[in-house]
C-alpha positions as CSV (number, residue, x, y, z in Angstrom):
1,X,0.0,0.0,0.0
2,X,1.1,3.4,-0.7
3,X,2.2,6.0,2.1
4,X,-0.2,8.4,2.3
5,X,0.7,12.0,3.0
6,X,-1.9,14.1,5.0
7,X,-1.8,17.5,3.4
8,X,-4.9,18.9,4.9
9,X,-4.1,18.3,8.4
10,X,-1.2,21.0,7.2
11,X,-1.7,24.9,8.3
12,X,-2.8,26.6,5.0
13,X,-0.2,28.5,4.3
14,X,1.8,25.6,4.2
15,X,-1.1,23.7,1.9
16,X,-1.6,26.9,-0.2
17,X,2.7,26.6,-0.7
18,X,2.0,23.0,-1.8
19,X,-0.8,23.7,-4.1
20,X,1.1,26.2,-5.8
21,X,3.3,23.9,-7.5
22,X,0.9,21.3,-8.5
23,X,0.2,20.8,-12.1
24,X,-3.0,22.6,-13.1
25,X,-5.0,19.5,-14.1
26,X,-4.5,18.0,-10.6
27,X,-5.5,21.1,-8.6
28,X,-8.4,20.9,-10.9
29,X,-9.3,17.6,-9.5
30,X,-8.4,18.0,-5.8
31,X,-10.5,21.2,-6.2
32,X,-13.4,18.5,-6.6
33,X,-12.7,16.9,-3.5
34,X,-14.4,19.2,-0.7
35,X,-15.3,22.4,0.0
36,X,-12.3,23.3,1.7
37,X,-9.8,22.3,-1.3
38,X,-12.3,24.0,-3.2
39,X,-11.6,27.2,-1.8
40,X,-8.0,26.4,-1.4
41,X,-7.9,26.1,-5.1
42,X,-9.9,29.3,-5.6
43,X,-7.8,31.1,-3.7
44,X,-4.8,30.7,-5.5
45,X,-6.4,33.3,-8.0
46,X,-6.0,31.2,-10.9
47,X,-7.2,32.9,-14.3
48,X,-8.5,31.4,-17.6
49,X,-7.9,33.8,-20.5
50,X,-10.4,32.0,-22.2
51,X,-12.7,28.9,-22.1
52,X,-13.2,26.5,-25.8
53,X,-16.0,23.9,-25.4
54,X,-15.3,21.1,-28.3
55,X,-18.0,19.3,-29.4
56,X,-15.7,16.9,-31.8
57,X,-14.6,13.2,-31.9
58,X,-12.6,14.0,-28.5
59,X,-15.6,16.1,-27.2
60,X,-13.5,18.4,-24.6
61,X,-13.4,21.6,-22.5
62,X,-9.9,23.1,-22.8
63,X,-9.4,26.4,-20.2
64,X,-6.1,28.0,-21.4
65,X,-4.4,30.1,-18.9
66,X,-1.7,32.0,-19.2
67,X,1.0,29.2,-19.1
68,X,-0.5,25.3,-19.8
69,X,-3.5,24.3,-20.5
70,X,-6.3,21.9,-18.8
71,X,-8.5,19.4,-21.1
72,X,-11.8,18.1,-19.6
73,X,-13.4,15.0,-21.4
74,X,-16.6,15.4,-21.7
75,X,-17.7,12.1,-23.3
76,X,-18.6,10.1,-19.7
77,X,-20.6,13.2,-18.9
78,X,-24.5,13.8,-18.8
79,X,-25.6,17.1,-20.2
80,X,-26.5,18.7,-16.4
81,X,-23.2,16.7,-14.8
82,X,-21.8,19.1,-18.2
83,X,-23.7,22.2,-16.5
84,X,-22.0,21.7,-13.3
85,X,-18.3,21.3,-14.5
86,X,-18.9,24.3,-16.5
87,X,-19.9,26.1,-12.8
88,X,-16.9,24.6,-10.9
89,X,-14.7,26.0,-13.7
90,X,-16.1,29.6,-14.1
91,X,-15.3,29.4,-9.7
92,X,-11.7,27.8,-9.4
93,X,-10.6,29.6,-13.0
94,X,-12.1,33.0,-12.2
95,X,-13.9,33.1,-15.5
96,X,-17.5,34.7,-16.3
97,X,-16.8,35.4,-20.2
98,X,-18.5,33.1,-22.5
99,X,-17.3,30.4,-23.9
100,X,-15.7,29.7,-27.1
101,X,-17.6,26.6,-29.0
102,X,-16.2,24.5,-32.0
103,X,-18.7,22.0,-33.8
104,X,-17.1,19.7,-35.9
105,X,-18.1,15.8,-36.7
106,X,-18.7,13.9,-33.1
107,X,-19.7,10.8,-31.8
108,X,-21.6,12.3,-29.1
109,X,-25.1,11.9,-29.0
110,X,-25.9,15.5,-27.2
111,X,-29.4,17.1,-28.7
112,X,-28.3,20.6,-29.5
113,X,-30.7,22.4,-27.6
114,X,-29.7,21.3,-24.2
115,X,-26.0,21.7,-25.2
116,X,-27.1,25.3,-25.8
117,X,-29.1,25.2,-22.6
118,X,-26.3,23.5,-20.8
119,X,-23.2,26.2,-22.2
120,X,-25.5,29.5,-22.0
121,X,-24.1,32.6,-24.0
122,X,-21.3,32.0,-26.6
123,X,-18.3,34.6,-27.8
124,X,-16.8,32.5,-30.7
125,X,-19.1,29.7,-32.6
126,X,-17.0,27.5,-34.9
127,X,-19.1,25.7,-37.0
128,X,-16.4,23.7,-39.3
129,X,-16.8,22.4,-43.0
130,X,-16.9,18.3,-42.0
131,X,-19.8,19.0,-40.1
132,X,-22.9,17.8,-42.2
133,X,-25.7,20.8,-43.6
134,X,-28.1,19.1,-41.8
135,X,-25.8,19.1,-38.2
136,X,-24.8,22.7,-39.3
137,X,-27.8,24.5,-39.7
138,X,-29.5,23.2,-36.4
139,X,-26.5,24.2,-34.6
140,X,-26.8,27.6,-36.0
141,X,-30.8,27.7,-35.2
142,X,-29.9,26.8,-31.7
143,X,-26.6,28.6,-31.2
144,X,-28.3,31.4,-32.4
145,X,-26.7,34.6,-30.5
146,X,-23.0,34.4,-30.5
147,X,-20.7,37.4,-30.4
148,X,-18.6,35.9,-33.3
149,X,-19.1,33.5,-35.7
150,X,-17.0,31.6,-37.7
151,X,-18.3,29.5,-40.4
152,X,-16.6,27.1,-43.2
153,X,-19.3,26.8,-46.0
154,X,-23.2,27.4,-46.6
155,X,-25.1,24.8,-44.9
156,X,-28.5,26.6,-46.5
157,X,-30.3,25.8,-50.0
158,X,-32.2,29.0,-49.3
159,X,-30.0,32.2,-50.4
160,X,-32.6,34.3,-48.0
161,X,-31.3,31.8,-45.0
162,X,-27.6,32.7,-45.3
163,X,-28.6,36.3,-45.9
164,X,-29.9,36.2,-42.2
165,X,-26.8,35.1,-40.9
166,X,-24.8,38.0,-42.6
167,X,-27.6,40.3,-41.1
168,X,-27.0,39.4,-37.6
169,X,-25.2,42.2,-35.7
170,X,-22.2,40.0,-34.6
171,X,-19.0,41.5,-33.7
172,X,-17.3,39.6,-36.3
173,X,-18.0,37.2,-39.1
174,X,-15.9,34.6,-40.7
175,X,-17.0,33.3,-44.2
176,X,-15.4,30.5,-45.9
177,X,-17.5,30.2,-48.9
178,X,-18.9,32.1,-51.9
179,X,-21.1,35.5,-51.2
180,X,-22.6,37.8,-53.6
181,X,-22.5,41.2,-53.3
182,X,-26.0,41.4,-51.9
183,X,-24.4,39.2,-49.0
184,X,-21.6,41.6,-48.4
185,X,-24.2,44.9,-48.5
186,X,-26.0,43.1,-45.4
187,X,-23.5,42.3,-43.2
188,X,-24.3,44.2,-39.5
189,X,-20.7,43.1,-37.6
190,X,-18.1,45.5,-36.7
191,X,-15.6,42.9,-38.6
192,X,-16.0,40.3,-41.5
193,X,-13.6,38.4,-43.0
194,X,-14.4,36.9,-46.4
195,X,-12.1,33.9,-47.4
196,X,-13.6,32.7,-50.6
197,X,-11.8,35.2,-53.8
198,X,-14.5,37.4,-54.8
199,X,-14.2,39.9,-58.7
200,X,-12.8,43.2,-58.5
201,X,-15.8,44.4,-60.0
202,X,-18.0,42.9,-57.2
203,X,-15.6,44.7,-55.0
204,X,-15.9,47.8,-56.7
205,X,-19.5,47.4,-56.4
206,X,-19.5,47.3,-52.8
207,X,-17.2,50.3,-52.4
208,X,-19.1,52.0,-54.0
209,X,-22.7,51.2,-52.0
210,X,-20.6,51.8,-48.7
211,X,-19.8,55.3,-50.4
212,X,-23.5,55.5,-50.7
213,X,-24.0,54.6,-46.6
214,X,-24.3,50.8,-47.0
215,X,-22.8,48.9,-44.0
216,X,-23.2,51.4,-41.4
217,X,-21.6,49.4,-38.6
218,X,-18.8,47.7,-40.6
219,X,-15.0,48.8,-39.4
220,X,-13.1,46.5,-40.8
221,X,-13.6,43.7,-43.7
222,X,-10.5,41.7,-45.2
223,X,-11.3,39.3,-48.5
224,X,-9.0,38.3,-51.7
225,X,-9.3,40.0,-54.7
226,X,-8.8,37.9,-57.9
227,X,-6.3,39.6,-60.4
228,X,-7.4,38.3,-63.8
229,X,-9.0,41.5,-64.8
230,X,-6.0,43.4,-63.5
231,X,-4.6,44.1,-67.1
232,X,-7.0,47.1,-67.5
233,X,-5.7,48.4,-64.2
234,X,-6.8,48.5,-60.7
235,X,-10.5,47.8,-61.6
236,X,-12.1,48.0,-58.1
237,X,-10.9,51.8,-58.0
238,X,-12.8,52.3,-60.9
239,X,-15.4,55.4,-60.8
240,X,-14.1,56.3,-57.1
241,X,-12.4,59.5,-56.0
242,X,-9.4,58.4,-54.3
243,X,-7.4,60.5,-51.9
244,X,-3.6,59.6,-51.4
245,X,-1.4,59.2,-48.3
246,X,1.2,60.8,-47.0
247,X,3.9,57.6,-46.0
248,X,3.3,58.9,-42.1
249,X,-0.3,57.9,-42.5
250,X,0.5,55.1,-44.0
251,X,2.7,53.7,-41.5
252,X,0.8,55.0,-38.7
253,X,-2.0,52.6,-40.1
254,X,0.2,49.9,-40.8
255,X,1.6,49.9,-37.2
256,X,-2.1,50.3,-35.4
257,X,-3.9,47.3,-37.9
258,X,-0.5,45.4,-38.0
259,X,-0.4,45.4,-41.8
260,X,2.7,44.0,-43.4
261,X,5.5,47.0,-44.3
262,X,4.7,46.5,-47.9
263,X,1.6,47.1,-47.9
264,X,0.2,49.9,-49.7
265,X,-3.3,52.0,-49.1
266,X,-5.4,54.6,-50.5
267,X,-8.5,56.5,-49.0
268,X,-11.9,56.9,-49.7
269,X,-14.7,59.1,-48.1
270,X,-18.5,58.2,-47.5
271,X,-20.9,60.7,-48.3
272,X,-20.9,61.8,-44.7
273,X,-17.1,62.9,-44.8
274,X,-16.0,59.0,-42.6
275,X,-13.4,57.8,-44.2
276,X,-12.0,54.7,-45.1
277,X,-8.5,53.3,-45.8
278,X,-8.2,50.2,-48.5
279,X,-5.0,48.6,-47.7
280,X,-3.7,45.7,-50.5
281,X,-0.5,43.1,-50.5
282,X,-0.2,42.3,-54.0
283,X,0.7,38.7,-54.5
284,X,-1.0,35.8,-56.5
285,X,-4.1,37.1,-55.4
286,X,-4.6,40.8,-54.5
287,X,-5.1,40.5,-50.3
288,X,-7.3,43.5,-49.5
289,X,-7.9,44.8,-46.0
290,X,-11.2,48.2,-46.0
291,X,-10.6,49.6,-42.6
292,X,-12.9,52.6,-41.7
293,X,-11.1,55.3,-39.5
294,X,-14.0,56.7,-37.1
């Protein structure tokens, strides 16, 4: 039989010393044992810089603080056993943010409204591309607020069900699949980041609607630009008055947005006098960052 050591017959200081230099996942776990090394653990002001709920083939919570990391398997666990972990971490890692949650294929047979039930509000929802249309869009029907959103591909046959998506005022977007200009003139977030190459004339089109007072919340959008109409010239400029930079501003904006050195910019101005800088890196495909200076 093992030796046993009895720590909590220590005086706290010294059991607070101890508990400082146990691994994270293990104070996790003694934290479970009482009260008392519940509030040991607590008071070691631990701090989780953020909390990502994976509901994959693994099915995990991982809190990342600002050192390691700790993984909770979630796959022995009951959707209200779920509930209370997710209380006992926002105590012991000081955490009242929401969560960040990743969908991809799983094994777990969790109906989607209690996970939402279960997890509450959401910052980032990762809906990846392996998960099936069917899986995708009743996550997104469910999961239905988050701050963010990052999504892979159009689960939707509907055009007018994606278009509600891009409508939502999230704080930022992420799109891995075609849009239309339509869907770029509806997008509410503060930030959207378009990954699929779009025209320079559908860019140009835009431009010029947000000229017009399109996109009233939008402060930043990055997308690729294809080049193959590039031979007549930089075609998404094309019927806008442009207002050039000094190389201050430039790298003043550069620094603040963390653009690349060689990137080059030009300005624009609503109708309302806000303007607008369109940053490009010029490579295989024109990368294009629209940043609005309020």
């Amino acid at each position: 039989m093992e030796p046993t050591f009895p720590l909590l017959r220590l005086p706290e200081n010294a059991i607070i010393k101890v508990f400082q230099n146990l691994p994270l996942g293990t104070l996790f776990f003694i934290s479970l044992v009482s009260s008392k090394t519940k509030k040991f653990v607590t008071s070691l002001g631990l701090r989780a810089n953020h909390v990502d709920i994976r509901i994959d083939r693994l099915s995990e919570v991982v809190v990342h603080t600002q050192a390691p990391y700790f993984n909770l398997p979630l796959l022995p666990f009951t959707l209200l056993e779920f509930k209370d972990w997710m209380n006992h971490i926002r105590t012991i890692f000081c955490y009242t943010s929401p969560p960040n949650v990743r969908f991809s294929p799983n094994r777990a047979r969790f109906n989607v409204q209690s996970l939402k039930d279960a997890i509450g509000n959401v910052n980032w929802l990762y809906v990846f591309r392996e998960l099936t249309n069917v899986k995708s869009r009743e996550v997104l029907k469910h999961f239905n607020t988050p701050n963010n959103l990052y999504l892979s591909k159009n689960p939707f046959e509907e055009v007018s069900e994606i278009q509600k998506i891009f409508i939502q005022n999230f704080e930022s977007v992420e799109f891995h699949d075609f849009y239309s200009l339509d869907d770029m003139l509806l997008v509410n977030s503060e930030s959207a980041h378009f990954y699929h190459p779009t025209t320079q004339k559908q860019f140009n089109r835009f431009l010029k609607h947000w000229i017009r007072g399109s996109n009233p919340r939008l402060q930043y959008m990055s997308l690729f630009v294809h080049k193959t109409d590039s031979v007549s010239g930089e075609v998404y400029l094309n019927g806008i008055r442009c207002i050039v930079m000094s190389e201050d501003a430039k790298r003043e904006i550069r620094q603040k947005h963390k653009l690349s050195a060689n990137a080059d910019m030009i300005q624009i101005r609503r109708k309302d006098g806000t303007p607008a800088v369109i940053a490009t890196k010029d490579e295989n495909i024109l990368y294009v960052r629209f940043i609005v200076l309020y």
